[in-house]
Each structure stands twice: as structure tokens, then as C-alpha cells.
C-alpha positions, 0 to 999 in steps of 0.5 A: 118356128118352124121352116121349110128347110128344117124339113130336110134334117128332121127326115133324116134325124128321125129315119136314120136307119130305115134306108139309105141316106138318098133314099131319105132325101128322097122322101123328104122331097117327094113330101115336100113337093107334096104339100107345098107344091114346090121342085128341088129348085123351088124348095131351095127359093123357098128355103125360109118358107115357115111350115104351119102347124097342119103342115106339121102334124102332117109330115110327123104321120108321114115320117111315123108311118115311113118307120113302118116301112110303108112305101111312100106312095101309099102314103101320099097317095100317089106317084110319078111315071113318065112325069104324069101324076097317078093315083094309087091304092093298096090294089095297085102296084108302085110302077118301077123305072123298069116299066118306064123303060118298057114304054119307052121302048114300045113308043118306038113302034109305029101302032094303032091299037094297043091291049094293056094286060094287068093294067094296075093302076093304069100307068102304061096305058094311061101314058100310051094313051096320052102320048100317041093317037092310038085306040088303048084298052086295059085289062085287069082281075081287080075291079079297085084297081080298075077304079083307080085306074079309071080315076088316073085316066080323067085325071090325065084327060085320057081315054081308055077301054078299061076291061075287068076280066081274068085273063087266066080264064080269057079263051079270045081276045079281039085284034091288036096291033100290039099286046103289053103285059107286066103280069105277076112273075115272082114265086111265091117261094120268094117272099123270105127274101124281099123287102117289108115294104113289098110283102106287107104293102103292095098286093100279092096277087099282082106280085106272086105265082106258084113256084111249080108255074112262074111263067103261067101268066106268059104262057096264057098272054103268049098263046091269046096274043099269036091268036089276036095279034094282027099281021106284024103285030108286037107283043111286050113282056116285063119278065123275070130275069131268072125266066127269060130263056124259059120265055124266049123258048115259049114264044119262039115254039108259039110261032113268034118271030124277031124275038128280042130280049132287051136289058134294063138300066141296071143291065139285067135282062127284064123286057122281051118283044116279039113279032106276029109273021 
């Protein structure tokens, strides 16, 4: 027979190897809370819960399509960002800590409109939306993302303006109080190094620009959102760190003022604010 706690023990046994033993443990309990509804907390109350053989079957694909690398959140179908549920498809980004800490910041900022620029699955607007009062729209070159993110949108009785569009070939935007892009920012160039579970899983066009123009993406926002922006106005980028003198010197030359570049937890420069006169 076969227990909730054995569940533990057999990510670990079968994925020893592939990650970190935290990162083992992690997955075991994002399955977990998957299939039984259950936290840390309750998975320890439930310790002794038997596992039906469906349950068991399931969490063998699972732990079967994690040794090809696949991140967890396909698998399942879904994760977690500002403690709000999201669906996700191969179409979409996993959000990052990163991208919770660039919300955040923006959440400090007093605004009544905002424009999500690359919006993904949804995850800033959709958590902007449901945490202020304000009027959100959210644009993206992909129309599956734009289906998931419409469903992320229900899913957390949100309202948002979802916009299919290619901001490369944008020439005006209306008015904003503030603009948020987390645009495609690493070269192509890059891919040798990264992990399988980004190259052969998450999608390129969101990740990857030319190495001959890895800012191109700041340089068209930028220059739209001086435009657009209204009077006192923000723009938030999530950048590369490799980059952010080359974005610090576009938007200042573009006329932004108050530019402020902000490190991450990990002390690393990714997240620029700048300000419309």
C-alpha cells in the first residue's frame, strides 16, 4: 500500500541526479499540493493518507517526464506568482521571482492605467489588476498566449484589455500613466549555455533576440512610451544585466528623467524605472 509520505522518498530515489535535492523536494511538494490539495502543513497532517492507484500512475508520468527536463509547471499545467494560480502552455513563460519583485515595485507607485507590453501568460497584469483599481491592457505577438492569458484572467475574476499585437511594428500606443515590458532580452548566441529545461521547453521567441540587437525590444518600448506615457508618467523594464548601462544611456538620451536602476534579491542589476517630465 502506498502512502502519501512515500512520496517524498520516491522523487528523491528516482530523480537523484537531475537537480538539487531542494529542488527535488520542491516538486515533490508542488505534486503534492496538486493532486491532493494539500500545503507543507497539511501534507504533514495528512502523512498516513493512502494514494489510489490513479494518483499513482500520475505522479509516475510525472516524475517520468521531469528525467527529461521538463519543467514542472508544464507538466502540471500551471504555477504560482504573487500567491495567485496561472495557467500555462508551451506559448508562455514560467514567471520568475524576478518578475514578482518587479510588481512589486511597481505597486509602490500611485497610477490609474497601466500597459503590460509582452504580457505571456498574464502574470503582471493579471496580478496588477486584481491588486489595485486601476484600467489594465496587456499586449502580446501570440494569440495562445493571449488564450491562456484571457483564461488566467477569469480564472482570477480580473478584468483586463487583452491586446494581440506586434509591438516591433507599433508606431502609437494611447495614454498610460505607467508602461511594464519584461520583453525577450538574451542572445541568441546564449543558447550553448542555458539549461534544457529553458532551450527545449519554454518559447524562444519570448526568450531570444539577435546578438547583433539585444536591446531592440527597449529601444521600440522606450521610444513609444516617451510618446504615450502621460505627464509624470513610469516606465518598468525587467532587463539583462549584461545591458543595463546600454538601457540606462537609451532612456536617458530619449528624454526619461529620475532613472533608477534597482537590484534583484540575488544582487544583480535586472529592473530600470524611469520617469516622463
Amino acid at each position: 500500500m502506498l502512502y502519501i509520505s512515500n512520496i517524498i522518498n520516491y522523487f528523491n530515489r528516482e530523480l537523484d541526479g537531475y537537480a538539487t535535492k531542494n529542488e527535488i523536494n520542491s516538486w515533490a511538494y508542488i505534486v503534492i499540493e496538486h493532486l491532493f490539495g494539500y500545503s507543507k502543513a497539511d501534507y504533514i497532517c495528512n502523512y498516513n493518507q493512502k494514494i489510489s492507484k490513479s494518483n499513482f500512475h500520475k505522479i509516475f508520468d510525472i516524475v517520468k517526464e521531469l528525467k527529461t527536463y521538463k519543467p514542472i509547471q508544464y507538466i502540471i499545467g500551471e504555477t504560482e506568482f504573487f500567491q495567485l494560480k496561472f495557467k500555462l502552455n508551451n506559448s508562455t513563460l514560467i514567471p520568475r521571482p524576478e518578475t514578482e519583485e518587479l510588481v512589486s515595485w511597481i505597486l509602490k507607485h500611485d497610477f490609474s492605467s497601466i500597459l503590460d507590453i509582452g504580457t505571456g501568460s498574464g502574470c503582471i497584469a493579471i496580478t496588477i489588476a486584481k491588486l489595485t483599481n486601476s484600467n489594465v491592457d496587456a499586449m502580446d505577438i501570440c494569440d495562445k498566449a493571449l488564450k491562456i492569458a484571457v483564461l488566467n484572467a477569469k480564472i482570477n475574476s480580473v478584468n483586463v484589455n487583452f491586446i494581440l499585437n506586434d509591438i516591433l511594428n507599433t508606431e502609437k500606443m494611447p495614454n498610460y500613466d505607467v508602461i511594464v515590458s519584461n520583453p525577450p532580452y538574451v542572445q541568441k548566441s546564449d543558447i550553448l549555455k542555458m539549461n534544457k529545461n529553458v532551450t527545449e521547453f519554454e518559447p524562444h521567441r519570448a526568450i531570444f533576440v539577435d546578438d547583433n540587437n539585444p536591446i531592440v525590444f527597449y529601444r521600440k518600448i522606450a521610444s513609444l512610451a516617451i510618446k504615450s506615457l502621460n505627464d509624470g508618467g513610469y516606465i518598468f523594464f525587467e532587463i539583462n544585466e549584461l545591458y543595463h548601462k546600454e538601457i540606462l544611456d537609451l532612456l536617458n538620451k530619449i528624454g526619461f528623467v529620475d532613472i533608477t536602476l534597482k537590484n534583484d534579491i540575488n544582487d544583480k542589476p535586472r529592473m530600470i524605472k524611469a520617469c516622463k517630465k
